[in-house]
N, C-alpha and C positions, 0 to 999 in steps of 0.2 A: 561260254562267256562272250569271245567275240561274235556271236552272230546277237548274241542279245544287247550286245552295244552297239552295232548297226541296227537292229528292230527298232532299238527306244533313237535313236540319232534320227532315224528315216521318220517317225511320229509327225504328222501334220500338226503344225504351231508349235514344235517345239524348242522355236528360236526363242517363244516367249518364254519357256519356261528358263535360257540361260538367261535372257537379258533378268528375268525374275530375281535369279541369284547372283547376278553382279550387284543390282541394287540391295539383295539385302544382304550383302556382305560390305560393301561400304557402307551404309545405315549401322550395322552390327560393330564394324569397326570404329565409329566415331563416336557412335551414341550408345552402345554398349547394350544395345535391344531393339527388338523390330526384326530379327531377322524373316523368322517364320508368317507374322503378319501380315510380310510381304510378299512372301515367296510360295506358303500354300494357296489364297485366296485366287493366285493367277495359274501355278502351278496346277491344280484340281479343273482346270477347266480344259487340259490337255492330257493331262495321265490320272485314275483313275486314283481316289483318296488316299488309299491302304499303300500306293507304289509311290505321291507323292511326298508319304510321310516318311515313307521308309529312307524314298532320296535325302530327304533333306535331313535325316536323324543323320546317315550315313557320311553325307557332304561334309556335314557340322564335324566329324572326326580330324578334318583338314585345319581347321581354325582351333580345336585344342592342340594340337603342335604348334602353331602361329601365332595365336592372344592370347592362351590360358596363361602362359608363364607369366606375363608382367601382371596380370587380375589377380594370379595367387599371390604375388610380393602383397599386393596395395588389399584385397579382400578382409571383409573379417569370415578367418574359416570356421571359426565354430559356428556362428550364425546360420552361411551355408549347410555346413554338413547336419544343421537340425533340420533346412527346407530337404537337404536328400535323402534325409531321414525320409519324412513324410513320402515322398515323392517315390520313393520305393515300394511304398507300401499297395498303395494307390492304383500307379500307373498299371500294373496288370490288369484291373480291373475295365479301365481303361482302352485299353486294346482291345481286352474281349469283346467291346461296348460296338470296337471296329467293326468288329467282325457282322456284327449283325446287322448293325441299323444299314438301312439305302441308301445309296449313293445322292442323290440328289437331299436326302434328309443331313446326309453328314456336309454335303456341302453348304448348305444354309447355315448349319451350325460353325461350321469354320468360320463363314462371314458373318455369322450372329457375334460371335465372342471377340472376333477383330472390332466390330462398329462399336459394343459396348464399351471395348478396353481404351477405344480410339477417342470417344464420349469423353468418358471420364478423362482420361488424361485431359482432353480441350478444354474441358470444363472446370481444371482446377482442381479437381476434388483432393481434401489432406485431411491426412489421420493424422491425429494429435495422441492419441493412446500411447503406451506403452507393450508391445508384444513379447510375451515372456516365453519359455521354452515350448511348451503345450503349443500355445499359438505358431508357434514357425512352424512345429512339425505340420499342423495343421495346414498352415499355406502352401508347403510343401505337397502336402496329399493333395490338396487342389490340386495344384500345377500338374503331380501327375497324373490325376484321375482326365483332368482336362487334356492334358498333353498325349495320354494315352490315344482317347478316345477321336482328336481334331489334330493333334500333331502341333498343335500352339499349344509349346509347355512355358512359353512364359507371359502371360495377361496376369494372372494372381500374384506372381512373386513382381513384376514390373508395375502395378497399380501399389502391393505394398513400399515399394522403394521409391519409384515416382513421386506421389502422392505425399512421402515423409520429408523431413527434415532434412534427413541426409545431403551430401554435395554432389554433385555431380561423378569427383574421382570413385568415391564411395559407392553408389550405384552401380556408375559402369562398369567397377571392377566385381562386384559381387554379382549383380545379373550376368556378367560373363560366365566368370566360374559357375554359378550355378546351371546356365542355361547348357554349358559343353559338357560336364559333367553328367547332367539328367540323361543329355541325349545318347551318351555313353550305358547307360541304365537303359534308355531304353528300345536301345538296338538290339540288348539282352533279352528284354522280354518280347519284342518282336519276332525274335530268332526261335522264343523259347513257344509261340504261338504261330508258327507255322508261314509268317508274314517276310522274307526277306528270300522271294524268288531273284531268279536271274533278271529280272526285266528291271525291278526292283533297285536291286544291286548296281545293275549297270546305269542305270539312270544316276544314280548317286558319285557313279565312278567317272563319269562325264563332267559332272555337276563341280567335283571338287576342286579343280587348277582354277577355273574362273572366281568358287568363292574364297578360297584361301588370295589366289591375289588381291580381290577386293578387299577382303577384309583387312589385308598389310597397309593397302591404300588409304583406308577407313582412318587406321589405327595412325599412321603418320597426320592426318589430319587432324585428330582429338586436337582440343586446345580446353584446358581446365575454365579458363574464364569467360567460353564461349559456350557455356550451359543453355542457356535458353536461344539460341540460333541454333545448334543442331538439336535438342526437342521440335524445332519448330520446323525444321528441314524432315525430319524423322516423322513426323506425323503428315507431311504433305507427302511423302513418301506411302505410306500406308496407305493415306486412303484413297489416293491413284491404284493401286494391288488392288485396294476391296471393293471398290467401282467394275474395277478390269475382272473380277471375277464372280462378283454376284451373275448366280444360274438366273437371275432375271432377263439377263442380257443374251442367252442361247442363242 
């Protein structure tokens, strides 16, 4: 392990991969989403897809000891625990999907799914419907199938919450929980698919003190009636990440 914490430390650019995850750890702490958004689309263009997902499943382990407690008080958990339903189901699927497609094809797709999610939200878009248990499990199985496959396990459950009704507190506490939880799910299937080497590991074990402080910093910042300033910081955040790491730019 230490020599593979030195390999991944010595990595060419890979200051940008922390500056990456200071930013989406205070994004994550404020606005209660965006971590991944921000942090694969830049990340992927210094460490290799399958080692940047794993970092950042791994990393996320840091911020379920630091924000998951106050998301569970304010959460609604049954709602969640039907998106982890789904999301269990899925995400292997998911991984497998890692496994195979090329590197430069899963990279476009990280940055296809950040610009659509980044889209829509700019754009406003609201569901007015009513989602009953079927459908969450469902948005759940998105998220993992997607999350599996890109490592962005939250675009489907964060366009559902964004896009609705819901408050702000509301949101950010349940995209928390859901989003630390999955990635607890799916460090298991990772592990369970051959995908959590040493280089892997140690990139995530680097990765963690910087985003657990950010995300404390994040989280001291939230201010409930300052809803639409951090969306609005969070999505300038984002699409600086997906600028900085479209493979256009090589």
């Amino acid at each position: 392990m230490p020599e593979a914490l030195g390999a991944v430390a010595a990595t060419p650019g890979f200051f940008l991969v922390v500056l990456a995850i200071v930013a989406a750890g205070l994004v994550l702490g404020f606005a209660g989403f965006g971590a991944a958004l921000i942090f694969l689309p830049v990340a992927t263009t210094v460490l290799p897809v399958e080692e940047a997902i794993v970092a950042m499943s791994v990393t996320a382990l840091g911020t379920t000891v630091s924000l998951v407690p106050r998301a569970w008080r304010q959460a609604d958990r049954g709602e969640v625990g039907l998106l982890l339903l789904g999301a269990a189901v899925l995400s292997p699927i998911g991984v497998a999907l890692l496994k195979i497609v090329p590197q430069e094809a899963l990279r476009w797709t990280v940055a296809g799914v950040a610009v659509i999610t980044l889209a829509a939200l700019i754009a406003g878009w609201r569901w007015r419907g009513t989602v009953r248990r079927p459908g969450l499990v469902g948005l759940g199985g998105g998220a993992g199938l997607i999350g599996g496959m890109t490592g962005l396990t939250g675009p489907v459950v964060i366009l559902f919450y964004l896009a609705g009704p819901s408050g702000a507190e509301k949101v950010r506490a349940n995209t928390l929980l859901f989003l630390n939880l999955l990635g607890i799910i799916l460090i298991g299937v990772l592990w369970a698919q051959g995908l959590l080497t040493a280089r892997a590991l140690a990139a995530g074990a680097l990765l963690v003190v910087p985003y657990m402080v950010a995300g404390r910093i994040g989280q001291a910042m939230f201010r409930p009636e300052a809803e639409t300033t951090y969306r609005r910081i969070a999505y300038a955040v984002i699409a600086l990440a997906i600028l900085t790491g479209l493979p256009l730019f090589d």
